[in-house]
C-alpha positions, 0 to 999 in steps of 0.5 A: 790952373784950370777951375771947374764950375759947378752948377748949384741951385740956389732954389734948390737949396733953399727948398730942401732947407725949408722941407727940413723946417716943415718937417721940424715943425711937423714934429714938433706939433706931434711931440705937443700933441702925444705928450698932452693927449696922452703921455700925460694921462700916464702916471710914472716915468717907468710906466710912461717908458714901458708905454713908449717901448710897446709902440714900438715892433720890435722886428723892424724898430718903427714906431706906430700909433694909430691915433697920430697916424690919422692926423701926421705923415707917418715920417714924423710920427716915427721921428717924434715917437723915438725923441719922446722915447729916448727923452722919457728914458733919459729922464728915468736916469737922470733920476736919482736911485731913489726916484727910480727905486719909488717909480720902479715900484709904483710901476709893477705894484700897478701891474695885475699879478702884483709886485712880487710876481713882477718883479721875479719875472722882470729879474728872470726874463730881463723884460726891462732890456726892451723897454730902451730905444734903440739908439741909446748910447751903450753906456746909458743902456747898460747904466740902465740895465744895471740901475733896474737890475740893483732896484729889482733886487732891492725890491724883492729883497724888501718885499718878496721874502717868504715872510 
């Protein structure tokens, strides 16, 4: 029995696995950084959802944030900009309806052509759909499209009636 030998790096090993941690720790001083700075100033998780979706092109999927793009290397941007989205947008769920339903309402109560307009518009033109990252599991994304497609009902039905 004949063994072949191959020739493994043992720097180069060490090397990759110490990009790997820069990297990680790259993204981590970015995630702080736009959760302090900014996220935070954001009140509401729908709000803070809706802000994550709009850094987003919708035509390539990436990520852009000029502020950090100034100060971090445009990989981890886009590495810590999806993990705060599919983070914000996993919190919105493990939410109750009721939390979410409050939010929800805060959201588009907060949006220039008041709730009611909102609201029909959300309902007809689906506008939540983009609002999920884009490599959310299906089962959460149609939890989440069937969650704000019942409180968007409940809110017109609550608010939105011809009185």
């Amino acid at each position: 029995m004949e063994f072949q030998s191959t020739k493994r790096s043992v720097c180069g090993t060490a090397r990759s696995a110490m990009g790997t941690l820069m990297q990680l720790q790259q993204n981590r001083r970015v995630i702080q950084d736009f959760t302090v700075r900014t996220l935070a100033a954001i009140p509401g998780t729908f709000a803070r959802l809706t802000y994550m979706a709009s850094l987003r092109d919708l035509s390539s999927g990436r990520y852009a944030h000029e502020g950090l793009l100034a100060v971090y290397q445009p990989e981890s941007v886009q590495q810590a900009l999806e993990q705060c989205h599919e983070e914000i947008f996993e919190r919105l769920l493990e939410s109750s309806l009721e939390e979410q339903e409050s939010d929800l309402r805060t959201h588009l109560e907060g949006m220039e052509q008041g709730l009611c307009v909102a609201v029909a518009s959300w309902r007809k033109l689906e506008a939540y759909r983009s609002l999920m990252p884009a490599d959310a599991p299906d089962y959460l994304k149609e939890l989440f499209c069937s969650n704000t497609r019942a409180l968007l009902e409940i809110l017109a039905a609550e608010n939105c009636q011809a009185r």
